[in-house]
C-alpha positions as CSV (number, residue, x, y, z in Angstrom):
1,X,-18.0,17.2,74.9
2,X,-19.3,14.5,73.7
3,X,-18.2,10.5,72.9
4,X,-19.3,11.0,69.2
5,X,-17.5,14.7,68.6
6,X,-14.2,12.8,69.0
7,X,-14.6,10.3,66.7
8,X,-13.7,10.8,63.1
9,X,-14.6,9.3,59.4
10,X,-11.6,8.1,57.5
11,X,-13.4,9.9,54.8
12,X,-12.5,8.0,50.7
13,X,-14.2,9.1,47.7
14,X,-17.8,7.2,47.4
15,X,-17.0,3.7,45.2
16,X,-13.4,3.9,45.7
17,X,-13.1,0.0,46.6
18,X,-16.2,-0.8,44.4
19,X,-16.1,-5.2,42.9
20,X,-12.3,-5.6,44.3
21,X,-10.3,-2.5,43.5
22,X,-7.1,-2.9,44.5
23,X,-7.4,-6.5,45.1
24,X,-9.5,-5.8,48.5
25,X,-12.0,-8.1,48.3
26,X,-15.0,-6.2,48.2
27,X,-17.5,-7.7,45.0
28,X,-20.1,-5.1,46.0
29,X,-21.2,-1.7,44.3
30,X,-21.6,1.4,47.2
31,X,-22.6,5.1,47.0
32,X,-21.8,6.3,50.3
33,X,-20.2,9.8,50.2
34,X,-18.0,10.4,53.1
35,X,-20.7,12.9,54.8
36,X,-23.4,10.3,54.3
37,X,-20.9,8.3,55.9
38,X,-20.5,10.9,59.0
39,X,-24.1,10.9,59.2
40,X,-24.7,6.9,59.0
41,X,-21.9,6.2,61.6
42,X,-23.1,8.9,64.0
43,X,-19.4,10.8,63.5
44,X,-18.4,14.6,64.0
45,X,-15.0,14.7,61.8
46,X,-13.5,13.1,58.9
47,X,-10.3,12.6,57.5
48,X,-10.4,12.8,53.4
49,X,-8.3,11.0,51.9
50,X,-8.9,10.6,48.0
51,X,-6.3,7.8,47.6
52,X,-5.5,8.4,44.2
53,X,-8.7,10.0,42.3
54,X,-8.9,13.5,41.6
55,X,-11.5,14.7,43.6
56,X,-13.0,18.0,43.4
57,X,-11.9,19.1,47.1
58,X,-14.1,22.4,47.6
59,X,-17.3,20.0,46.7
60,X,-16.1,17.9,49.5
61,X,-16.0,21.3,51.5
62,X,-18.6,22.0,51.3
63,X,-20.6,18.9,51.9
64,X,-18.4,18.9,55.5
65,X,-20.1,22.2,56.4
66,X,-21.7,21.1,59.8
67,X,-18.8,18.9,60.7
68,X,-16.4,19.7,64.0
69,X,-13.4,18.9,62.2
70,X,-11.9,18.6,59.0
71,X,-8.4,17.2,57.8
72,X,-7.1,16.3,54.4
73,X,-4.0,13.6,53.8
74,X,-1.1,15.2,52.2
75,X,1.6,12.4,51.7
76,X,3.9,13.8,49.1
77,X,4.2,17.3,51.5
78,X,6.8,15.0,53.0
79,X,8.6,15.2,49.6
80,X,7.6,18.6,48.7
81,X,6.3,21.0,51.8
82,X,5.1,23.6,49.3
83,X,2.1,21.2,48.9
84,X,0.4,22.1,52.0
85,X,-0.6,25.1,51.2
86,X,-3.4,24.2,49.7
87,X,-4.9,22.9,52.9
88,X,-4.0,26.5,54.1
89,X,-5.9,28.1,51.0
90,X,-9.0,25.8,51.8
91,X,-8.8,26.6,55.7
92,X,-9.5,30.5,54.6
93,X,-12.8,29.5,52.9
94,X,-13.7,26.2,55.5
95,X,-13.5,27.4,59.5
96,X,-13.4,23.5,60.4
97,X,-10.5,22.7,58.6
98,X,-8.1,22.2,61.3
99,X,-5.2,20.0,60.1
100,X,-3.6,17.3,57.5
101,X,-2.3,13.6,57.7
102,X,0.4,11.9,56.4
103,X,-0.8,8.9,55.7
104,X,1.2,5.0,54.8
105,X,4.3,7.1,56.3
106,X,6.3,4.1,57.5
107,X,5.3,1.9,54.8
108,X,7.5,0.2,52.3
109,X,7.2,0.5,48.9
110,X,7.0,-2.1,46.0
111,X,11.1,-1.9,46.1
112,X,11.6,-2.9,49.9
113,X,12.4,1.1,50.5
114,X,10.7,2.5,53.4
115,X,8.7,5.5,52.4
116,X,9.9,7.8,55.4
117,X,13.5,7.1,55.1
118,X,13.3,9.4,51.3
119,X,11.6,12.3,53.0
120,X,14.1,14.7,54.9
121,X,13.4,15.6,58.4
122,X,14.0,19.2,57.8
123,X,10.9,19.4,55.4
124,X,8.2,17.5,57.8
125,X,10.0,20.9,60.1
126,X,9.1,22.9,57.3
127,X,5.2,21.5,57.3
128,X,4.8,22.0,60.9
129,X,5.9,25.7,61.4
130,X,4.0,26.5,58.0
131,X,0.7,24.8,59.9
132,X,0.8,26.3,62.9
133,X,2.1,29.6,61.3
134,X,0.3,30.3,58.2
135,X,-1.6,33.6,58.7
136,X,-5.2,32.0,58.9
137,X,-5.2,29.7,62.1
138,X,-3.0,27.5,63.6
139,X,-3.2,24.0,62.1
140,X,-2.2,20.6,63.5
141,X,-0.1,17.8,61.6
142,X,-1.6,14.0,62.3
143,X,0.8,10.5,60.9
144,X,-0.2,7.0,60.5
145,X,1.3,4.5,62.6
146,X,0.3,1.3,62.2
147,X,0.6,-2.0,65.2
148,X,3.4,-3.7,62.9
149,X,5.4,-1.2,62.3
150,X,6.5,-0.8,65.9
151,X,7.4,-2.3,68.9
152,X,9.6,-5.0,67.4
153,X,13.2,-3.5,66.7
154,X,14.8,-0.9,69.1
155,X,17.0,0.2,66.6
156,X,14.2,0.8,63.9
157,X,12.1,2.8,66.6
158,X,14.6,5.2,67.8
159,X,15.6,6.2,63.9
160,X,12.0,6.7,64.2
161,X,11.8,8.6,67.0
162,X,12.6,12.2,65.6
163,X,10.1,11.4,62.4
164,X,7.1,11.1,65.2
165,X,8.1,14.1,66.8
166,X,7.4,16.2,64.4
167,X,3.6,15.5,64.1
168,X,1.2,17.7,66.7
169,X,-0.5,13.8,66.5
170,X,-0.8,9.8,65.4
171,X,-3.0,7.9,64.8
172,X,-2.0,3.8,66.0
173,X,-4.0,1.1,64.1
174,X,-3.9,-2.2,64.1
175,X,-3.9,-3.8,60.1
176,X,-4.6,-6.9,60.2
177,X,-7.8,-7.7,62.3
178,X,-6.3,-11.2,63.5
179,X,-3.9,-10.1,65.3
180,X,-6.3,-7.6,67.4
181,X,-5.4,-9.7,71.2
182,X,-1.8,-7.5,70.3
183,X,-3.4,-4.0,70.7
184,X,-3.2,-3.3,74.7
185,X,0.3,-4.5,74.8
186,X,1.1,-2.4,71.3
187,X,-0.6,0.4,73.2
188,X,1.1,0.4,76.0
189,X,4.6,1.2,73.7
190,X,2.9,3.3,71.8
191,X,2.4,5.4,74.5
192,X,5.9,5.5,75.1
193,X,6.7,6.7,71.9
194,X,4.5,9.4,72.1
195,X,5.1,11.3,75.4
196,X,4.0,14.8,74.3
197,X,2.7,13.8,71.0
198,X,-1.1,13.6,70.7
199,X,-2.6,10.1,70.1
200,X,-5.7,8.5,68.6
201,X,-6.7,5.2,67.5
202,X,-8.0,3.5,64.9
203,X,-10.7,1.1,63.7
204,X,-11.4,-0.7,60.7
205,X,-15.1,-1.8,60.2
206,X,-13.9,-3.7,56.7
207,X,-10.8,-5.9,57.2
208,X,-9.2,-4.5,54.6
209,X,-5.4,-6.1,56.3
210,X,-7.0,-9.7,55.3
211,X,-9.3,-8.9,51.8
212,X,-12.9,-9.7,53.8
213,X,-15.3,-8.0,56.0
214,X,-14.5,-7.9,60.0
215,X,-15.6,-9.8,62.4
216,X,-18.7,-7.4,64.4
217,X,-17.2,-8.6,67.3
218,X,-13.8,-7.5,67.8
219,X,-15.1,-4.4,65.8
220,X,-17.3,-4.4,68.9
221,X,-14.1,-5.3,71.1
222,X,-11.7,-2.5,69.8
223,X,-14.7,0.3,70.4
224,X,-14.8,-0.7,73.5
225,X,-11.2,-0.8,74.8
226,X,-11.0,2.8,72.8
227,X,-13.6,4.2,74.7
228,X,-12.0,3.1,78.0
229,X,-8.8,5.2,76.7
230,X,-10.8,8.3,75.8
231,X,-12.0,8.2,79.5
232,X,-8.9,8.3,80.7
233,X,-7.4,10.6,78.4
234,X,-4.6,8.4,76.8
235,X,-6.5,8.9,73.9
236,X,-8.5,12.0,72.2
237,X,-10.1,10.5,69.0
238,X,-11.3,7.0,67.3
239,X,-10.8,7.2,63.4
240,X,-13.5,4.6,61.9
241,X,-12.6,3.7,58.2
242,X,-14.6,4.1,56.3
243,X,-17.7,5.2,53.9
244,X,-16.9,2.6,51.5
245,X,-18.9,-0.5,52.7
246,X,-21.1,1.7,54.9
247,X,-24.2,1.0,53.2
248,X,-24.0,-2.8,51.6
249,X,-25.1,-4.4,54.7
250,X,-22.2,-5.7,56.6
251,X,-22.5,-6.8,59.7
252,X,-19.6,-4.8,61.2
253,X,-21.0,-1.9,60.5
254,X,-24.4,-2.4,62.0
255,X,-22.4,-3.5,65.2
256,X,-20.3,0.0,64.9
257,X,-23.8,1.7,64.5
258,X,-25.6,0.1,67.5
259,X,-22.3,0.8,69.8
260,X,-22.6,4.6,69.0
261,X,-26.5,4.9,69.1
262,X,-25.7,3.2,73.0
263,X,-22.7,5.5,73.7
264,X,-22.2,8.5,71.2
265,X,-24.1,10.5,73.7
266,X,-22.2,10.0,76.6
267,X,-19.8,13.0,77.9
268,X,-16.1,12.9,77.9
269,X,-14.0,15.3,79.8
């Protein structure tokens, strides 16, 4: 297999941060669709995640077609597991739909409350055995984890525990791109916390933890320590987010371009 068939597009609809929504920083106007994004970045999956706008999903289907993989976030099937079965319905129609993400799944809310802690572990159970038992192919569960939201209280982390267990897979990233010089050490409990669980990692190429576009260099610096993990098989994917500022000429981008032209070919066991 190769480098480029295990990395992934966090896939948004085309425009979605257009001149500062959501207060992100971004003045500029894009049209890059997710696939265009696949295809720009050199990527063999993606990750859709409409973040609020109705999208039409079988469009976005569609436009997948000569992708590896396909997953679609499903948040609120934490609140109500019933919701996942329209993944299942597309997977009949799309052979390389092959799983859903929870995304923001330890975050807290505008009230202090921390999203997880309102979803019951028996329904996340109820997910799981519905994906991998669902009378079209087995599919596999993936959760966001982000840098900040671990390694820092014991107590917080084992009430956490069961939660992780759950998913087939998470995905670590690291928010804010400052505090990058954290991710080996962060790694090294992540893997902790994920003894059986699969793990991938991701990669912003727009800081969107700090409003501004990242630095190419420590976009360059996290591709590389990433691809040392896929060689040793602590971890299966990189998740590059996103489409969004793939075409208004930042500089991180061009960086996470060149790296895949140089390695994207190169085999992974």
């Amino acid at each position: 297999m190769l480098l480029r068939d295990r990395f992934w597009l966090w896939g948004h609809p085309e425009g979605r941060y257009n001149q500062n929504a959501d207060d992100y920083g971004c003045p500029d106007v894009s049209r890059m669709t997710p696939m265009e994004g696949c295809l720009y970045l050199g990527v063999r999956n993606t990750f859709m995640v409409p973040v609020g706008v109705q999208v039409n999903r079988r469009q976005y289907n569609k436009s997948f077609k000569t992708l590896r993989q396909v997953g679609w976030e499903c948040f609120e099937a934490g609140k109500n597991p019933a919701l996942i079965e329209q993944v299942i319905e597309e997977a009949k129609d799309f052979p390389n739909i092959g799983c859903a993400v929870i995304d923001d799944f330890k975050c807290t809310d505008s009230k202090g409350v921390v999203k997880y802690k309102s979803v019951p572990l028996e329904n996340l159970q109820k997910v799981n055995d519905r994906l991998h038992n669902n009378g079209v192919r087995r599919l596999d569960s993936w959760m966001v984890l982000y840098c900040h939201q671990f390694g820092i209280n014991k107590q917080e982390d084992e009430e956490f525990q069961p939660y992780m267990d759950e998913f087939d897979g998470v995905i670590m990233w690291n928010w804010r791109e400052s505090e990058y010089t954290a991710i080996p050490e962060k790694w090294e409990i992540f893997k902790k916390y994920t003894p059986v669980t699969r793990r991938m990692n991701g990669c912003y190429l727009y800081n969107f933890g700090e409003r501004k576009q990242a630095t190419p260099e420590i976009v360059k610096w996290q591709l590389d320590f990433y691809r040392e993990l896929l060689h040793k098989g602590e971890s299966e994917g990189v998740v590059l987010h996103t489409n969004t500022m793939a075409d208004l000429d930042y500089p991180a981008y061009d960086v996470a371009c060149e790296w895949m032209d140089k390695y994207g070919d190169e085999e992974i066991d």
